[in-house]
C-alpha positions in Angstrom: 33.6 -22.4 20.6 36.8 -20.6 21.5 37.2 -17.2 22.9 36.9 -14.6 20.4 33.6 -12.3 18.9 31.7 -13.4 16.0 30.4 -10.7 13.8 27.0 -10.9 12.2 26.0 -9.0 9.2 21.9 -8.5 9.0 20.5 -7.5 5.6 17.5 -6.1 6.9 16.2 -6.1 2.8 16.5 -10.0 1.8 14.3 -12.0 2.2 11.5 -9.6 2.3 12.6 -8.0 4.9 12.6 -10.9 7.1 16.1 -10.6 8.9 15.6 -8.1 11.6 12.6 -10.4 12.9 15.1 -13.5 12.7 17.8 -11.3 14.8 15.1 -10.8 17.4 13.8 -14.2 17.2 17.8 -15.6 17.8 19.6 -12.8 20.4 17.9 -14.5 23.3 20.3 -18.1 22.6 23.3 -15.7 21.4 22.7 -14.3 24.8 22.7 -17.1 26.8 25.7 -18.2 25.1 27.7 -15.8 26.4 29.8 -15.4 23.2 30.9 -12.3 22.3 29.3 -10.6 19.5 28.9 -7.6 17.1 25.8 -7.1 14.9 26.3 -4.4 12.2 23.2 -3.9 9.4 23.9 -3.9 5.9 23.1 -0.6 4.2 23.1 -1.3 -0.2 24.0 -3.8 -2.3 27.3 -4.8 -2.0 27.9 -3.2 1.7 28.4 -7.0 3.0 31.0 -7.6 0.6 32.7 -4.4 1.8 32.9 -5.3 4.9 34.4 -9.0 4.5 36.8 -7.4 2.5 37.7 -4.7 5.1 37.0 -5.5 8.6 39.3 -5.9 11.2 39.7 -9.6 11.5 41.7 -10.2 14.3 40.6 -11.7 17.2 37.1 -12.9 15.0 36.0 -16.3 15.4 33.5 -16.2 12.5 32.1 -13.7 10.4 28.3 -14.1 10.0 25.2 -13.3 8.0 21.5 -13.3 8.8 20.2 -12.9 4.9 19.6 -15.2 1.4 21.9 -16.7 -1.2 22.7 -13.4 -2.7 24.3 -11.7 1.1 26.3 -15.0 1.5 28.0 -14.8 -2.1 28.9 -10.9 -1.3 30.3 -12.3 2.3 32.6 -15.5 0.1 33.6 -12.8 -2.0 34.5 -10.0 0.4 36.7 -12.5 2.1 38.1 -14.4 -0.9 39.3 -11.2 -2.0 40.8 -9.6 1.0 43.6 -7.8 0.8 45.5 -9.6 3.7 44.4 -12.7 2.6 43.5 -13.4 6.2 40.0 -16.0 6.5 37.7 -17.1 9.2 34.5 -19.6 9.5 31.5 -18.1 8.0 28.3 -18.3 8.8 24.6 -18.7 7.0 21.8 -17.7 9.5 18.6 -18.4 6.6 16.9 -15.4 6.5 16.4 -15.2 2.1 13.6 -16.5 -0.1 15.9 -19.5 -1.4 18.1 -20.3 0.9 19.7 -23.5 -1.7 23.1 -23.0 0.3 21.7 -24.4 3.6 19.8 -27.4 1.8 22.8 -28.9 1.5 23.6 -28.4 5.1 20.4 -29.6 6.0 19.6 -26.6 7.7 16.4 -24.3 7.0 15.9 -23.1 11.0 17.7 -19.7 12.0 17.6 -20.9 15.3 19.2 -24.4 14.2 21.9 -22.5 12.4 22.6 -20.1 15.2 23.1 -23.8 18.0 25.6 -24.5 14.9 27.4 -21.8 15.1 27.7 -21.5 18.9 29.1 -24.8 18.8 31.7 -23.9 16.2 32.2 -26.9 13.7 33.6 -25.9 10.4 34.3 -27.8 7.2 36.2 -26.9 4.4 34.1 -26.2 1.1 34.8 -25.6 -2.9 33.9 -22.7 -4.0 33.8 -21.3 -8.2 36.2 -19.4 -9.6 34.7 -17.7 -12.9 36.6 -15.1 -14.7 34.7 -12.7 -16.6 36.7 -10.0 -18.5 39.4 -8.8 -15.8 36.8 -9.6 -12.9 37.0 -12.7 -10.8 33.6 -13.9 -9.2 33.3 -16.5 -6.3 30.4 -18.9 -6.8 29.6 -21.4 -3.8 25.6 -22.4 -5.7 25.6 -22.2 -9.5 26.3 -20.8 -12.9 23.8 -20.9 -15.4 23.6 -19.4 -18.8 20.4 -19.3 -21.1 17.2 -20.3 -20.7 18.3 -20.9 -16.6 19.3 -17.4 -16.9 16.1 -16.2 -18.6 13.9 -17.7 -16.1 15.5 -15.6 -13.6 15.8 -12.7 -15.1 11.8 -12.7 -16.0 10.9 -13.8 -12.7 12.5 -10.5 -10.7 9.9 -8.9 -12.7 6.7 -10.9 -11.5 8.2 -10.9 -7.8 4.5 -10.8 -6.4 4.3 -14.0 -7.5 6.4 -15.1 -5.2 7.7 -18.5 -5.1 5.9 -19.4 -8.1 7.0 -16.7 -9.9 9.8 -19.5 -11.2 7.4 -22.3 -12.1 5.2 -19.8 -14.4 8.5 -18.3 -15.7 9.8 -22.1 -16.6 7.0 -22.8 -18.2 6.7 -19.5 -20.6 10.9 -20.5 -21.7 10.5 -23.9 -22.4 7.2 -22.8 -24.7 9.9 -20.1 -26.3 12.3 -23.2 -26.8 15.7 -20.8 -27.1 18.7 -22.2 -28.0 21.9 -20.7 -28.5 25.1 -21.1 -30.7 28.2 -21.5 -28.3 31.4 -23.5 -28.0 32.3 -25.0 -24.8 35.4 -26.1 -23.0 34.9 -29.4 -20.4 38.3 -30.2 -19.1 39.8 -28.8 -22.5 37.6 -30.9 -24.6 35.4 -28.7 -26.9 32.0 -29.3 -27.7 30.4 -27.2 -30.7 26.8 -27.3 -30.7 23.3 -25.5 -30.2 22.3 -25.5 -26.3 19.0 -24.8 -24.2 21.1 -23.9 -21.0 23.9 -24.6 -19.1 23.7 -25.1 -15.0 26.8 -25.6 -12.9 26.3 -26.3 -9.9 28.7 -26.5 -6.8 25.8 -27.8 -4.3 23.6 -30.1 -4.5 20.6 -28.0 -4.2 19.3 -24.2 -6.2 16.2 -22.4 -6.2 13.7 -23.3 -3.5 14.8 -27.0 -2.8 15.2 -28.2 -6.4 18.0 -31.0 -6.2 19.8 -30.0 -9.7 23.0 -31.9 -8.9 21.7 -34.6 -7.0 26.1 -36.1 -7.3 27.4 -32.6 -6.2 29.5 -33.1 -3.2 30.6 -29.5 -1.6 34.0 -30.8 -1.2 35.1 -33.0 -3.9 36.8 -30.8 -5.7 34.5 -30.8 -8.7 31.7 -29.0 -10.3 28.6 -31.0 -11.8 27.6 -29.4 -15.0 24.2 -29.9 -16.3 23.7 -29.6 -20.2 20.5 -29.6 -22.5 20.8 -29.3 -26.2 18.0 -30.8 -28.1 14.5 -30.9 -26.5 11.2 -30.6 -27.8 8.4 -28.3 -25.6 6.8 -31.5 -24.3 9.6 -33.9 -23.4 11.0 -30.1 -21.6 8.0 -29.5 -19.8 7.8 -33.5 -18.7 11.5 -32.8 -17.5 11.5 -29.8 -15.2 9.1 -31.2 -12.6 11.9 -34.0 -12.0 14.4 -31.3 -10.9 12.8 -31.4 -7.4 13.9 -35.5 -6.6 17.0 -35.3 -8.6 15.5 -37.7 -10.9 16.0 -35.2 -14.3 19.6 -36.5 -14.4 18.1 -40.0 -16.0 16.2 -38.4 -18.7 17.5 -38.5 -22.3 18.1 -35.0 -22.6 19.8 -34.3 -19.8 23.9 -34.9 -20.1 25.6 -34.3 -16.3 29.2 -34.0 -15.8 31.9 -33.7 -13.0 34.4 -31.7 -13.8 37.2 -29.5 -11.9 37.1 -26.2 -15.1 34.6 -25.6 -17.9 34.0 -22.4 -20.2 31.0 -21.4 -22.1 32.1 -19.1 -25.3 28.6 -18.3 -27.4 28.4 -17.1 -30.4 26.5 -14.0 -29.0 27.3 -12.6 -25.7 25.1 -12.3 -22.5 24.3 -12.3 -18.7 24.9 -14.7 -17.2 23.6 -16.1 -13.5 25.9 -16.2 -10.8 24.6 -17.5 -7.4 20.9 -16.5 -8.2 22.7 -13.0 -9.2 22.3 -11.4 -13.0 25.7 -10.1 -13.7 28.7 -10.6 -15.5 28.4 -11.9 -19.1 30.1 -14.6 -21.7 32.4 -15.6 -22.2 33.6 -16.7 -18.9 35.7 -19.1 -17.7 35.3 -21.3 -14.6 37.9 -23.4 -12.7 36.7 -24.9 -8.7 39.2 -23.8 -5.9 38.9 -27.1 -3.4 38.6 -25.9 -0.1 38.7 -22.5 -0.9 36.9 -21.4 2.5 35.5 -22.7 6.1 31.8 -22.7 6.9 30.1 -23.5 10.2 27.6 -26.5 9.7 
């Protein structure tokens, strides 16, 4: 790596709480690196967006986080919309509960991702742009809306469940078979229909290891968009489980698309998931920014 300092952001809440013991378990290599480098905590939600958006950024080599999913959206964000429009390589240290990001890079290790970033290769990835209202978000995992988003939402309230807390939530919405009235946009062509849930996906990889987009590429330029209409309980049920091998994408009811801009306009607005995050709601419009921003891998 070149001279300069990296800067590491810690959110010592993701993860359950397991980013401070991750900082402690990976000063000794940054030590023995002898790169220069600043460690500042995160303090609330939203502080490591802040920060990308307002630190000083000259003379940084790479701006850091040890966290989950949801600290490394607020760090693409922060940076994607900075003021001086001024970028540098950022960095994933997995410290969260999901970690899907890193799947893709094929690196689950703290200490793995720290060698990475010492060593200082970068690559240029897409990231999301969805437009909500007068709000732009940046998405570098998915966008889902419906019963994707229900499952979600229902699982933050069973988080002593843990990991699992998903697969018992899945199960309890596909029982509830809710589907929803909306007209969507794929590359301009409209589709009118009734729909389980939508899932666009920029990585290969969401939740804990489940290959949604088994095609996604992180720099092709596209965004694979996943789309169940019509599905019965059981031929639901005998799907999900296929999420984890990719193999879903085969099954009748599942219709998978590449595509560089899709909207999703229901007939009743809601939340909507962005990166694992509830916020936002329909209708929104979504169009992928190729090579948006440079990550260490």
């Amino acid at each position: 790596m070149t001279a300069g300092k990296i800067i590491i952001l810690v959110n010592p809440k993701g993860g359950n709480k397991r980013a401070p013991k991750i900082l402690r378990k990976v000063l000794p290599l940054l030590n023995e690196s002898k790169i220069n480098f600043q460690i500042i905590e995160t303090e609330y939600e939203g502080h490591a967006k802040k920060l990308a958006q307002g630190l000083d950024l000259n003379g940084i080599i790479g701006l850091c986080q040890i966290g989950g999913d949801g600290t490394f959206h607020e760090l693409v964000n922060g940076v994607l919309t900075r003021q001086d429009g001024q970028q540098v390589p950022l960095g994933y240290i997995p410290g969260g509960t999901g970690n899907s990001f890193m799947y893709d890079l094929k690196c689950l290790e703290p200490v793995e991702a720290v060698k990475r970033i010492i060593v200082g290769a970068t690559k240029k990835i897409d990231v999301v742009e969805v437009k909500i209202l007068n709000e732009k978000i940046y998405c570098i995992n998915i966008v889902g809306w419906g019963m994707v988003t229900d499952i979600n939402s229902s699982a933050e309230k069973i988080r002593w469940l843990k990991g699992q807390r998903y697969n018992v939530m899945t199960i309890l919405h596909a029982l509830k078979l809710k589907r929803r009235s909306a007209e969507i946009l794929i590359d301009g062509k409209k589709i009118n229909d009734k729909f389980l849930f939508a899932i666009a996906c920029n990585t290969i990889h969401t939740g804990r290891g489940m290959k949604m987009a088994p095609k996604a590429d992180l720099n092709d330029g596209l965004i694979d968009l996943i789309l169940v209409r019509k599905a019965g309980r059981v031929k639901l049920l005998k799907m999900f489980p296929k999420v984890f091998d990719g193999t879903h994408i085969n099954d009748p009811i599942v219709e998978y698309h590449q595509v560089k801009s899709f909207s999703i306009i229901p007939s009743e607005d809601e939340i909507v998931n962005l990166d694992g995050e509830l916020k936002g709601s329909t209708p929104f419009f979504a169009d992928v920014i190729p090579s948006a921003i440079s990550v260490f891998v």
